[in-house]
PyMOL Python script that loads the backbone (N, CA, C, O; Angstrom):
from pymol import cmd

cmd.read_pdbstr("""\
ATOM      1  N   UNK A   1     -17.974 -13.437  14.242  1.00  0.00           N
ATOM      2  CA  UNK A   1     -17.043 -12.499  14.832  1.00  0.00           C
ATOM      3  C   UNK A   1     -16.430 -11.639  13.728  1.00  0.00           C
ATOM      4  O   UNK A   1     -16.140 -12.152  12.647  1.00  0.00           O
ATOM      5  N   UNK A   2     -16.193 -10.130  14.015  1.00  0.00           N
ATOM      6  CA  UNK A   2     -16.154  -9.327  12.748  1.00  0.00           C
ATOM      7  C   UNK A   2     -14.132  -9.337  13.449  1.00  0.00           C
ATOM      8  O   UNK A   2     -13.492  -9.423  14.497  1.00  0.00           O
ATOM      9  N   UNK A   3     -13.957  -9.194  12.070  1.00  0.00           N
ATOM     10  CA  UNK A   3     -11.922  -9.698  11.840  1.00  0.00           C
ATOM     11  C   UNK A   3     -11.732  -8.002  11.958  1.00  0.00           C
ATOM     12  O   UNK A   3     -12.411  -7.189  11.331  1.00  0.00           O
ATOM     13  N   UNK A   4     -10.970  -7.776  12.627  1.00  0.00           N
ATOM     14  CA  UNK A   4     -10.088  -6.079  12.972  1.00  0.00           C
ATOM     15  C   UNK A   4      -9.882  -5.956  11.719  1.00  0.00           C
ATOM     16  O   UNK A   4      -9.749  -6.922  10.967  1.00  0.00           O
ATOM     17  N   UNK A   5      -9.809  -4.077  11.161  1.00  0.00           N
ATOM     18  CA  UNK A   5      -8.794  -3.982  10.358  1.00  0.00           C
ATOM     19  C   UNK A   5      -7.685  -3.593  10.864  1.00  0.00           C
ATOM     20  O   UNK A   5      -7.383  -3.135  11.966  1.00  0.00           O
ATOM     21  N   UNK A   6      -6.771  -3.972   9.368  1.00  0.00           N
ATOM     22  CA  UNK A   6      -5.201  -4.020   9.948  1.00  0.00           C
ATOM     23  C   UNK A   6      -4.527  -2.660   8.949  1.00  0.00           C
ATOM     24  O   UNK A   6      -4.834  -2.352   7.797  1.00  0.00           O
ATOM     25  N   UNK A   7      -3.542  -2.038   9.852  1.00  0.00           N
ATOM     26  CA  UNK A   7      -3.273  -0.436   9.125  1.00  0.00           C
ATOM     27  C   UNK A   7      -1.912  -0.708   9.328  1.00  0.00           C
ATOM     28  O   UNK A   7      -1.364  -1.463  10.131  1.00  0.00           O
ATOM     29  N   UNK A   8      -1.447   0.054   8.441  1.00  0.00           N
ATOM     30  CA  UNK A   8       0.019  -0.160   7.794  1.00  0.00           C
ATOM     31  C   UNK A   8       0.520   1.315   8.069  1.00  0.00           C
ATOM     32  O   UNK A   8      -0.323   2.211   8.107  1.00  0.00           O
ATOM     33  N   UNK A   9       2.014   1.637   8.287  1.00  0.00           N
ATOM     34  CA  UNK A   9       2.342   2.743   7.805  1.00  0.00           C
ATOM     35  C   UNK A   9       2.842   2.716   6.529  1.00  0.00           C
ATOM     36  O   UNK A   9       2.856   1.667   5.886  1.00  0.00           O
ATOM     37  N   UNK A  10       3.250   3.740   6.096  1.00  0.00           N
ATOM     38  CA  UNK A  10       3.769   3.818   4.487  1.00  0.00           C
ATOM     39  C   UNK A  10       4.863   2.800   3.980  1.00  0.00           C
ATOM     40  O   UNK A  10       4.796   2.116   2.959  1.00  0.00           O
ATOM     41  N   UNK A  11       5.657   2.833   4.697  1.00  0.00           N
ATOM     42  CA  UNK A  11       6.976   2.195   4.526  1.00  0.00           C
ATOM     43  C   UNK A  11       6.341   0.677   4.158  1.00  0.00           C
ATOM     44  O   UNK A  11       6.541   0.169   3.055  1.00  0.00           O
ATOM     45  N   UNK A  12       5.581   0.034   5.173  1.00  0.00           N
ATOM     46  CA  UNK A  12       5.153  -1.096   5.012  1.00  0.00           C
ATOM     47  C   UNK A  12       4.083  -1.005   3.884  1.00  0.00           C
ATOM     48  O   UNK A  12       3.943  -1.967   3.129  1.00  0.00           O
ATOM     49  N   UNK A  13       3.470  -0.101   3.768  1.00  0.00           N
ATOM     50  CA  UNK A  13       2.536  -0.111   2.247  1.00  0.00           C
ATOM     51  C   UNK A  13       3.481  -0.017   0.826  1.00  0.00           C
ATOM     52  O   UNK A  13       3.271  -0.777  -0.119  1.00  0.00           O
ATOM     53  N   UNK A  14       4.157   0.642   0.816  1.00  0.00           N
ATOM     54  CA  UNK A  14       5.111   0.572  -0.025  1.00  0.00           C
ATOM     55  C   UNK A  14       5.513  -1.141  -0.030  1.00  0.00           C
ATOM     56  O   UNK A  14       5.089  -1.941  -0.864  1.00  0.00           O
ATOM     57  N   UNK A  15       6.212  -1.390   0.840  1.00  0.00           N
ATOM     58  CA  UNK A  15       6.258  -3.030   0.133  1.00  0.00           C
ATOM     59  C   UNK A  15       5.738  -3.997   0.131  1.00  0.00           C
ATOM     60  O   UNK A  15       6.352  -5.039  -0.100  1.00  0.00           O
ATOM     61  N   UNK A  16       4.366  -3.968   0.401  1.00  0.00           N
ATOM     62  CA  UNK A  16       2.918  -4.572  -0.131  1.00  0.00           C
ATOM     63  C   UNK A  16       2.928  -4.002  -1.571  1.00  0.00           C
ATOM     64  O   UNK A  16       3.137  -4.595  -2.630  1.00  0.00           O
ATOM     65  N   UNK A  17       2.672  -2.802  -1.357  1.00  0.00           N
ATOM     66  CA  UNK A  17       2.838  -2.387  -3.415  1.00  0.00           C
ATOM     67  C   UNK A  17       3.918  -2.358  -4.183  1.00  0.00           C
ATOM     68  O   UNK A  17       3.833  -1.962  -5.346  1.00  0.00           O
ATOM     69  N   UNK A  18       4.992  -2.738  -3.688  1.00  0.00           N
ATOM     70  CA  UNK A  18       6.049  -3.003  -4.291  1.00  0.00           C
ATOM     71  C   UNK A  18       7.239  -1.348  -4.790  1.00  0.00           C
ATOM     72  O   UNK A  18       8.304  -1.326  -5.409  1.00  0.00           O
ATOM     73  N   UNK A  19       6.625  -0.486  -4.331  1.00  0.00           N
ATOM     74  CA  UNK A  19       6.948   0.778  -4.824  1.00  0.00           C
ATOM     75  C   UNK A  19       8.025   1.053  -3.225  1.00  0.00           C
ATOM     76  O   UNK A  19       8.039   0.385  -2.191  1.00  0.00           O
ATOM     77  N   UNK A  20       8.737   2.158  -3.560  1.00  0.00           N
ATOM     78  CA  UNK A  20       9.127   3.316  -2.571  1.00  0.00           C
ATOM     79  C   UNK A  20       8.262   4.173  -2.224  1.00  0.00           C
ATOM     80  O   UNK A  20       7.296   4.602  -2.855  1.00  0.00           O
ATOM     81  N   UNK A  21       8.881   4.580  -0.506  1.00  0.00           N
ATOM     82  CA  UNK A  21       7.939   4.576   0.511  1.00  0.00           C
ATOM     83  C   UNK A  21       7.372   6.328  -0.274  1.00  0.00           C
ATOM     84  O   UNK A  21       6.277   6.888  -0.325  1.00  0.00           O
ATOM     85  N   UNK A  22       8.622   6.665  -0.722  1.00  0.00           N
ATOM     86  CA  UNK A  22       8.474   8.445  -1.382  1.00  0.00           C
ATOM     87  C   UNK A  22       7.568   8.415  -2.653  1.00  0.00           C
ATOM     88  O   UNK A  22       7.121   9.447  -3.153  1.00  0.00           O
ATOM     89  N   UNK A  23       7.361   7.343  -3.073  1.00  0.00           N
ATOM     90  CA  UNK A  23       6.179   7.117  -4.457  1.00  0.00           C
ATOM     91  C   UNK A  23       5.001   7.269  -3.132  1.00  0.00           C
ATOM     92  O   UNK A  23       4.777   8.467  -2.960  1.00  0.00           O
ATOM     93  N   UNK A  24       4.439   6.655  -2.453  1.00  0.00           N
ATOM     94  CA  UNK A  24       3.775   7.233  -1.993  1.00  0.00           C
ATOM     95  C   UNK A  24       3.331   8.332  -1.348  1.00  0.00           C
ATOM     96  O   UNK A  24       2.187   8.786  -1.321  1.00  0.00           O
ATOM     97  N   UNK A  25       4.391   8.760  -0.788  1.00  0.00           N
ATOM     98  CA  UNK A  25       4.641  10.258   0.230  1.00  0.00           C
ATOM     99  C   UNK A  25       4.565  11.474  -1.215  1.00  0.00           C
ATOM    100  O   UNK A  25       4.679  12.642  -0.843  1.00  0.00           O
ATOM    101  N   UNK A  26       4.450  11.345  -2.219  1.00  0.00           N
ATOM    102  CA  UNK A  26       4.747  12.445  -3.744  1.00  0.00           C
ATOM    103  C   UNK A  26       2.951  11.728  -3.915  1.00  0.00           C
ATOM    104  O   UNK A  26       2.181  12.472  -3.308  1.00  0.00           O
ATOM    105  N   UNK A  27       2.270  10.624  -4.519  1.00  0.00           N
ATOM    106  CA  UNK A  27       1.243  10.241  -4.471  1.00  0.00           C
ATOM    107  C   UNK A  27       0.147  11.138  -3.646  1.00  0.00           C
ATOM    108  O   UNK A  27      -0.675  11.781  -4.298  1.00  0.00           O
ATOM    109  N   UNK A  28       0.136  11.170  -2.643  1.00  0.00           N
ATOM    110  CA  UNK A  28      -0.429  11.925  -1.480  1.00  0.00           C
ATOM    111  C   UNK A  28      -0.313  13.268  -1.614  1.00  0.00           C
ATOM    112  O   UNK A  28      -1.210  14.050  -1.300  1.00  0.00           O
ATOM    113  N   UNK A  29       0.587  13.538  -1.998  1.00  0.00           N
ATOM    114  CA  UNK A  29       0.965  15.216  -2.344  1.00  0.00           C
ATOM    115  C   UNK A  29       0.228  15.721  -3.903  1.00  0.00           C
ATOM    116  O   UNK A  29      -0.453  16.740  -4.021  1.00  0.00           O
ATOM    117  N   UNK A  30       0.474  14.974  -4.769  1.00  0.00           N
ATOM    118  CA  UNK A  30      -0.372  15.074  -6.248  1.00  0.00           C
ATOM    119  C   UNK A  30      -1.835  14.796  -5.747  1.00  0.00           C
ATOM    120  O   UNK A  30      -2.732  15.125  -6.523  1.00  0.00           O
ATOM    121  N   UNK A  31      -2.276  14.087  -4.243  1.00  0.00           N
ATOM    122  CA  UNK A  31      -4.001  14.117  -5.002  1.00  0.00           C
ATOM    123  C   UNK A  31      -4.036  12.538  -5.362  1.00  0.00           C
ATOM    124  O   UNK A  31      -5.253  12.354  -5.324  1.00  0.00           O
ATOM    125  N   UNK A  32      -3.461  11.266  -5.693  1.00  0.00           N
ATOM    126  CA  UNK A  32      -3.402  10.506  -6.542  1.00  0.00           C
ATOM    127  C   UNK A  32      -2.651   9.215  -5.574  1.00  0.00           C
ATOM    128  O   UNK A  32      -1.808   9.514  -4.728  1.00  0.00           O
ATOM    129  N   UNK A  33      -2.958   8.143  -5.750  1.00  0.00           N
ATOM    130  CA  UNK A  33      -2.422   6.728  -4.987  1.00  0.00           C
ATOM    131  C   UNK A  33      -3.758   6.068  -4.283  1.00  0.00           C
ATOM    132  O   UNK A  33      -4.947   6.330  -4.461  1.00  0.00           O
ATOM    133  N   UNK A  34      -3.172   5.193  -3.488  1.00  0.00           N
ATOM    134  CA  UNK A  34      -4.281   4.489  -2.882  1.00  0.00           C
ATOM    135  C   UNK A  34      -5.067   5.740  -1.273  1.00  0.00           C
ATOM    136  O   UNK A  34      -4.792   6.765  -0.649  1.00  0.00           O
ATOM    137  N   UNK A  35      -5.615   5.171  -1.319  1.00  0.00           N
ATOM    138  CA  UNK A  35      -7.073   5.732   0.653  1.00  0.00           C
ATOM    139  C   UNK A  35      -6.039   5.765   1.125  1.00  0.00           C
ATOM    140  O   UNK A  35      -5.114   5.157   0.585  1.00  0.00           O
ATOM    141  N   UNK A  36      -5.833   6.541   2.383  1.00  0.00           N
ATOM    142  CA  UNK A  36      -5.296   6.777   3.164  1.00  0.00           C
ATOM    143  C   UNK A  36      -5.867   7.537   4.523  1.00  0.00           C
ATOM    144  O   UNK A  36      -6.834   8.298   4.564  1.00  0.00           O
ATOM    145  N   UNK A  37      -5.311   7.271   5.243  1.00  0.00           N
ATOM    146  CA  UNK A  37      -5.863   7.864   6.724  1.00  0.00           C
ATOM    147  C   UNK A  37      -5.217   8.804   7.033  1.00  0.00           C
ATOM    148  O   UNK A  37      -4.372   9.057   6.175  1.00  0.00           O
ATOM    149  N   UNK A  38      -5.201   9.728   8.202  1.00  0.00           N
ATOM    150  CA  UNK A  38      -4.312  10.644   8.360  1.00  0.00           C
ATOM    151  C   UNK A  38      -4.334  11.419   9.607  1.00  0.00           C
ATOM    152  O   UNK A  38      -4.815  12.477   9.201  1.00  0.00           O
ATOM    153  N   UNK A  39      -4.120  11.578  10.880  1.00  0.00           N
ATOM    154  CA  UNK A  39      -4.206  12.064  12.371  1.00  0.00           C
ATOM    155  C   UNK A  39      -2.645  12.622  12.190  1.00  0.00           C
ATOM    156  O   UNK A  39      -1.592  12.189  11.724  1.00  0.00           O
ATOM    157  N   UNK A  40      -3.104  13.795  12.813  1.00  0.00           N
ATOM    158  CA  UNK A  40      -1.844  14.306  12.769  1.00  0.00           C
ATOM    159  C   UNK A  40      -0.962  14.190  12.188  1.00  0.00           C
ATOM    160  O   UNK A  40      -1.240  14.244  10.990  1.00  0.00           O
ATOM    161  N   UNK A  41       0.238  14.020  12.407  1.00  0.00           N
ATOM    162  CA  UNK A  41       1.387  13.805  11.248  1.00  0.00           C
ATOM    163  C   UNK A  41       1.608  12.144  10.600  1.00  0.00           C
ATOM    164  O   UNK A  41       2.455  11.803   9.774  1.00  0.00           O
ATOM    165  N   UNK A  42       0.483  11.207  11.316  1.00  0.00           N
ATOM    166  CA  UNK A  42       0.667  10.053  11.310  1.00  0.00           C
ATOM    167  C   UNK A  42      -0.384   9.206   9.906  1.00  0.00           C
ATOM    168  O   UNK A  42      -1.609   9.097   9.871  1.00  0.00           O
ATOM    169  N   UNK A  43       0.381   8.843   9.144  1.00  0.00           N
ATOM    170  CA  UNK A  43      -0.262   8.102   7.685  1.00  0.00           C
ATOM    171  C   UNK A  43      -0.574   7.083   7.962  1.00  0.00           C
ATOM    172  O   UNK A  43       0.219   6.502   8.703  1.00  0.00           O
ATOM    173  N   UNK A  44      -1.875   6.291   7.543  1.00  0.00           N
ATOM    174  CA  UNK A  44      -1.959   4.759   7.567  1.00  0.00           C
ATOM    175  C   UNK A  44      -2.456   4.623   6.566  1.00  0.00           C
ATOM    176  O   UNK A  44      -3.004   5.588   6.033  1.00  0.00           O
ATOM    177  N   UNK A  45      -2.433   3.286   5.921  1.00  0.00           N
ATOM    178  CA  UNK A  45      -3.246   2.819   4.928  1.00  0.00           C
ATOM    179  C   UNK A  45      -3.423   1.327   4.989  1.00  0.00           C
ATOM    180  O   UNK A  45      -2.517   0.495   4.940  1.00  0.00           O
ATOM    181  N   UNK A  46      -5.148   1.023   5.142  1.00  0.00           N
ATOM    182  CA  UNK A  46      -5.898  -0.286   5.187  1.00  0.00           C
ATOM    183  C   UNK A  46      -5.188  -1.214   4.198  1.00  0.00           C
ATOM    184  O   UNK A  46      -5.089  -1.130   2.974  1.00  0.00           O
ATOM    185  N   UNK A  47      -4.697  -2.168   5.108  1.00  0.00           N
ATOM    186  CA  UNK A  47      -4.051  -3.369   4.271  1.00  0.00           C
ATOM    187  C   UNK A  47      -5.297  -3.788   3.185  1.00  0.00           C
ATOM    188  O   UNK A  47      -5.250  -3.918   1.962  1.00  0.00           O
ATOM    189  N   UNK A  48      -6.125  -3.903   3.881  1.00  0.00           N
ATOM    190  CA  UNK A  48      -7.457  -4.308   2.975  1.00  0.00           C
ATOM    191  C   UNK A  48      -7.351  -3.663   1.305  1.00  0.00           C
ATOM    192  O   UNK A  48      -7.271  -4.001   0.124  1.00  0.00           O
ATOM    193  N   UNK A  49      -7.413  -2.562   2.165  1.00  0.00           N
ATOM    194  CA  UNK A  49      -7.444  -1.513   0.715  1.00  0.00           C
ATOM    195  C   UNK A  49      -6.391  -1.901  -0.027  1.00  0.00           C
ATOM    196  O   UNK A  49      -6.381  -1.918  -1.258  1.00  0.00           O
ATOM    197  N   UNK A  50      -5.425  -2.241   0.740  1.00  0.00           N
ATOM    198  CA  UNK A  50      -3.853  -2.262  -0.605  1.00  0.00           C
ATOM    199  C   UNK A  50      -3.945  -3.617  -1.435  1.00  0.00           C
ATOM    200  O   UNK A  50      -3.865  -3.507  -2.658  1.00  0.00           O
ATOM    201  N   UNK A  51      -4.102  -4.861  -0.896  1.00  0.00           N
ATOM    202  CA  UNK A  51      -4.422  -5.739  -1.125  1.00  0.00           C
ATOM    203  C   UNK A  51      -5.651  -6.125  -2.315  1.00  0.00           C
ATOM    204  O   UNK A  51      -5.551  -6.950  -3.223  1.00  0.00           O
ATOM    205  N   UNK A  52      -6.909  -5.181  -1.962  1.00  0.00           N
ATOM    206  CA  UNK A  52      -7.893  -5.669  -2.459  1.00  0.00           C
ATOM    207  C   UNK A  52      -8.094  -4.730  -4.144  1.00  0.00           C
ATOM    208  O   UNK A  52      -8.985  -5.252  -4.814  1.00  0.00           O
ATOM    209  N   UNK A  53      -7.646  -3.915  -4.610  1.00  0.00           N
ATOM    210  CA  UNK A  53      -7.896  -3.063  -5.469  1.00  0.00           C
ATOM    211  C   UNK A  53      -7.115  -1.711  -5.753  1.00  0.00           C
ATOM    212  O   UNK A  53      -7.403  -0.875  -6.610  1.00  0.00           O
ATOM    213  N   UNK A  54      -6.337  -1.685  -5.083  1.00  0.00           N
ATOM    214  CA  UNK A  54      -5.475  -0.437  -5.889  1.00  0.00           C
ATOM    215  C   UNK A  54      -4.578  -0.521  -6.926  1.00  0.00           C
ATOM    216  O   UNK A  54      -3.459  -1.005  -6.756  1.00  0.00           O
ATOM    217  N   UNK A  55      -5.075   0.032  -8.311  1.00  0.00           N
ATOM    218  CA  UNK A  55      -4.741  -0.325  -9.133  1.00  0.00           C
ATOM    219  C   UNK A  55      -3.601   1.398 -10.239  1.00  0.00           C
ATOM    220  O   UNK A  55      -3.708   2.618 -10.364  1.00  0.00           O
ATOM    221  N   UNK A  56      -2.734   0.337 -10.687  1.00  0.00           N
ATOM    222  CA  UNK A  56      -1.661   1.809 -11.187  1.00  0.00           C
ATOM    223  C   UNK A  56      -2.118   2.364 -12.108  1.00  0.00           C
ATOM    224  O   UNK A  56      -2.988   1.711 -12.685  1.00  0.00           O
ATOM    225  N   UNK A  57      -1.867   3.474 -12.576  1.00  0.00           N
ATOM    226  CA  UNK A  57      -2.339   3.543 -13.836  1.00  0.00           C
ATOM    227  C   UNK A  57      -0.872   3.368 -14.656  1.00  0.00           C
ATOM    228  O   UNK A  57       0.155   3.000 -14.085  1.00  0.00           O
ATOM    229  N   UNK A  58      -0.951   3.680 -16.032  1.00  0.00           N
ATOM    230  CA  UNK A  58      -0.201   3.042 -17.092  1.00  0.00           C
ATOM    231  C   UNK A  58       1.473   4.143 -16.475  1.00  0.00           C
ATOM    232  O   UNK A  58       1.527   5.352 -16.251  1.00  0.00           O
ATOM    233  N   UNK A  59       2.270   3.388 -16.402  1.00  0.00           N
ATOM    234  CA  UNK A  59       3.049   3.937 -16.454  1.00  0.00           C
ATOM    235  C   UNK A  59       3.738   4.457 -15.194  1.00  0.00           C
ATOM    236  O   UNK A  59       4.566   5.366 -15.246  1.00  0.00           O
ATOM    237  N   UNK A  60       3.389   3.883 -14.112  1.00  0.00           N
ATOM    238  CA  UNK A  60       3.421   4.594 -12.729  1.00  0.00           C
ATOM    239  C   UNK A  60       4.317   3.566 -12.108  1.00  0.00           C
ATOM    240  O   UNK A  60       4.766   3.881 -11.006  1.00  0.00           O
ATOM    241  N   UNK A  61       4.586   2.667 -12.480  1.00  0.00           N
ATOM    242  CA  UNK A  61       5.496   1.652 -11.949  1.00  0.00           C
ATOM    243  C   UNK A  61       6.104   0.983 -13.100  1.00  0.00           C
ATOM    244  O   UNK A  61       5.652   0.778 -14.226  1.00  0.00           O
ATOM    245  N   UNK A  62       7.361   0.656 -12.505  1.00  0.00           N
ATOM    246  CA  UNK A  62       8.597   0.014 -13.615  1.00  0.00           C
ATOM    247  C   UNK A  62       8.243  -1.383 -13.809  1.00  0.00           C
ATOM    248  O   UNK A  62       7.236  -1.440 -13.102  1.00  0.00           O
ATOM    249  N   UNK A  63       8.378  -2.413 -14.238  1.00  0.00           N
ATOM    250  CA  UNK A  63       8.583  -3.833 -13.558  1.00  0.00           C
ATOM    251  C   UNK A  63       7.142  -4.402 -14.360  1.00  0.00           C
ATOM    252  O   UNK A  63       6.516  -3.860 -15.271  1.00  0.00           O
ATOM    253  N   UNK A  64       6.958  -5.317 -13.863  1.00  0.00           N
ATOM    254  CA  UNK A  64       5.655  -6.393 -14.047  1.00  0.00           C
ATOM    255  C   UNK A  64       4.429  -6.107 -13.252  1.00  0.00           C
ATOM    256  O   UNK A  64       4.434  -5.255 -12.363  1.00  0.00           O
ATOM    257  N   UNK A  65       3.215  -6.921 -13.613  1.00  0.00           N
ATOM    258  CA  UNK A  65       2.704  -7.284 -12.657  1.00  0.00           C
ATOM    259  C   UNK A  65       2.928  -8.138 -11.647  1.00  0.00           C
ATOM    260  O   UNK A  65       3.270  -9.318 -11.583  1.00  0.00           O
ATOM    261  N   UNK A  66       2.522  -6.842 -10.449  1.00  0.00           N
ATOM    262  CA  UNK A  66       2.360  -7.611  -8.954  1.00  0.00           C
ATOM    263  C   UNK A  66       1.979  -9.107  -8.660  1.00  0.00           C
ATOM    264  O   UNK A  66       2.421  -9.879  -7.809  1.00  0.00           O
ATOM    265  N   UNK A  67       0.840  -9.306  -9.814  1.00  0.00           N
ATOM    266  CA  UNK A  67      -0.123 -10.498  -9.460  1.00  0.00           C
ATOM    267  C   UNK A  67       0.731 -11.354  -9.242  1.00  0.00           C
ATOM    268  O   UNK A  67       1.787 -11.413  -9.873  1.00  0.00           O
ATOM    269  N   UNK A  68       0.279 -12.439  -7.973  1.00  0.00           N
ATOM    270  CA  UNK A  68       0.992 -13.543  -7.670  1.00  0.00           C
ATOM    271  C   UNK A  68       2.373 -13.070  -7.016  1.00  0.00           C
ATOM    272  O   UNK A  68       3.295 -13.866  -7.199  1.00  0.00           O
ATOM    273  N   UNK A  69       2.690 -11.893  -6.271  1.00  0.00           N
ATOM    274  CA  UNK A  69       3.622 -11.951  -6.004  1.00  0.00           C
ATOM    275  C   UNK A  69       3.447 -11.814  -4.102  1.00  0.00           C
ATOM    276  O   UNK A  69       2.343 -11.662  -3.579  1.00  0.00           O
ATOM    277  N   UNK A  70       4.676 -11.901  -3.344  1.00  0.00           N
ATOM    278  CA  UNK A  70       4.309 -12.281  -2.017  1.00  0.00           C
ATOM    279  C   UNK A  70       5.134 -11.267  -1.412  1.00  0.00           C
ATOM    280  O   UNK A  70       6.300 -11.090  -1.765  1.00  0.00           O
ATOM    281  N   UNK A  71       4.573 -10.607  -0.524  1.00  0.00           N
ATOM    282  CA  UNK A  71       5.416  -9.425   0.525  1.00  0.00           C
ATOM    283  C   UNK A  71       4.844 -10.066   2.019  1.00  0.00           C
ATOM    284  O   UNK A  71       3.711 -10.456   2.299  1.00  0.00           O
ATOM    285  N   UNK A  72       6.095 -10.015   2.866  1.00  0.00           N
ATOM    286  CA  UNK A  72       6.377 -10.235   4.044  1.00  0.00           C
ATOM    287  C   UNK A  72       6.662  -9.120   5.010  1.00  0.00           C
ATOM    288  O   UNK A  72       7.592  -8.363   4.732  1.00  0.00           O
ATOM    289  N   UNK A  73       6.054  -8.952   5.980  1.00  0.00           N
ATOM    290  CA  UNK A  73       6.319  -8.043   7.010  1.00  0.00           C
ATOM    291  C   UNK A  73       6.149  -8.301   8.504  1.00  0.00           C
ATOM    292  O   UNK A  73       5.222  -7.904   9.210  1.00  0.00           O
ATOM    293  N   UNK A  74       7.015  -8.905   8.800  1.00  0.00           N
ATOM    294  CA  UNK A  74       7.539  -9.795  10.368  1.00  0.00           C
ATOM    295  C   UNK A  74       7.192 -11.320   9.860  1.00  0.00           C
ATOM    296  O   UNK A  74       7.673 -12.010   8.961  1.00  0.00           O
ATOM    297  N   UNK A  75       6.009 -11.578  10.951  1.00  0.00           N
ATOM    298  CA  UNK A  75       5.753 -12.735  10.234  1.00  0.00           C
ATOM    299  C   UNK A  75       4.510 -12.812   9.523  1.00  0.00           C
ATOM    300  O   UNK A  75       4.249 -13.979   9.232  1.00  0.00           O
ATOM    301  N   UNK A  76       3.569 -11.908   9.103  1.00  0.00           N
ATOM    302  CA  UNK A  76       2.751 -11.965   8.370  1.00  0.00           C
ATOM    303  C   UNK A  76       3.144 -12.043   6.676  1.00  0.00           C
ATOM    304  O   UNK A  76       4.111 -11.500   6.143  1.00  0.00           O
ATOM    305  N   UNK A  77       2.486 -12.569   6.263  1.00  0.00           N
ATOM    306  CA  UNK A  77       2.778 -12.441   4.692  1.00  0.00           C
ATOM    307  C   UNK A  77       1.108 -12.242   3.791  1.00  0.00           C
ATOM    308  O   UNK A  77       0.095 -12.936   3.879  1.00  0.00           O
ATOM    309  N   UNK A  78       1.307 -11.375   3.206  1.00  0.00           N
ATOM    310  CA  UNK A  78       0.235 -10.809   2.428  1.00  0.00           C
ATOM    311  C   UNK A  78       1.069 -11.011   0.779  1.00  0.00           C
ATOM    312  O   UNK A  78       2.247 -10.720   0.569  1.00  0.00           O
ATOM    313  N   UNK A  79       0.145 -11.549  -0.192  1.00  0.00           N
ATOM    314  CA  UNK A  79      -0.061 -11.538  -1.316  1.00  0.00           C
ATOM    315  C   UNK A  79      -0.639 -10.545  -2.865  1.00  0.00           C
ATOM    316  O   UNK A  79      -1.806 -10.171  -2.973  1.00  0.00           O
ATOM    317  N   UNK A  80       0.078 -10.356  -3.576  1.00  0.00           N
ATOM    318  CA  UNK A  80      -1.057  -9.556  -4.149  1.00  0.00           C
ATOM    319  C   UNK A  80      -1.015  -9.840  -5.366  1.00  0.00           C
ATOM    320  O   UNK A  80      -1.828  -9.343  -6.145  1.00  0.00           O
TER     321      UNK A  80
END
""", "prot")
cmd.dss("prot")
cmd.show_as("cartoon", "prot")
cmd.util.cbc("prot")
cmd.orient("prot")
C-alpha cells in the first residue's frame, strides 16, 4: 500500500525547519529554500521534502544543528 504524501503550509514548515514562517516567504521570493508547491495564493511544502534533505547553506540560520531535534504539530511529531 503506497503511504499519502503529507503537505504542510509554511507556518508549519517553518517549525519543522526551525526558522520563521517570513525566512521562508523572503526564500521563495530570492529563488532559494526548500520545493515548494503553489495553486493560487496557496503554498505547500512536502513534509517529505523538509524532513528528508533540505539543507542551509552557511550562514542562513542562527543556532545549531537541527540534527536530532523534534518538532510537533498537533499530534504528529516529525524529527529532523
Amino acid at each position: 500500500m503506497e503511504q499519502q504524501e503529507r503537505f504542510v503550509n509554511d507556518v508549519e514548515a517553518a517549525k519543522i525547519l526551525s526558522v520563521s514562517p517570513q525566512s521562508l516567504r523572503n526564500w521563495r521570493h530570492l529563488g532559494r529554500g526548500p520545493a515548494y508547491s503553489k495553486k493560487s495564493r496557496l503554498v505547500r511544502y512536502r513534509v517529505q521534502d523538509l524532513l528528508a534533505g533540505f539543507r542551509f547553506s552557511a550562514g542562513a540560520r542562527k543556532g545549531g544543528s537541527s540534527s536530532g531535534s523534534q518538532v510537533e504539530l498537533g499530534n504528529q511529531k516529525f524529527f529532523g
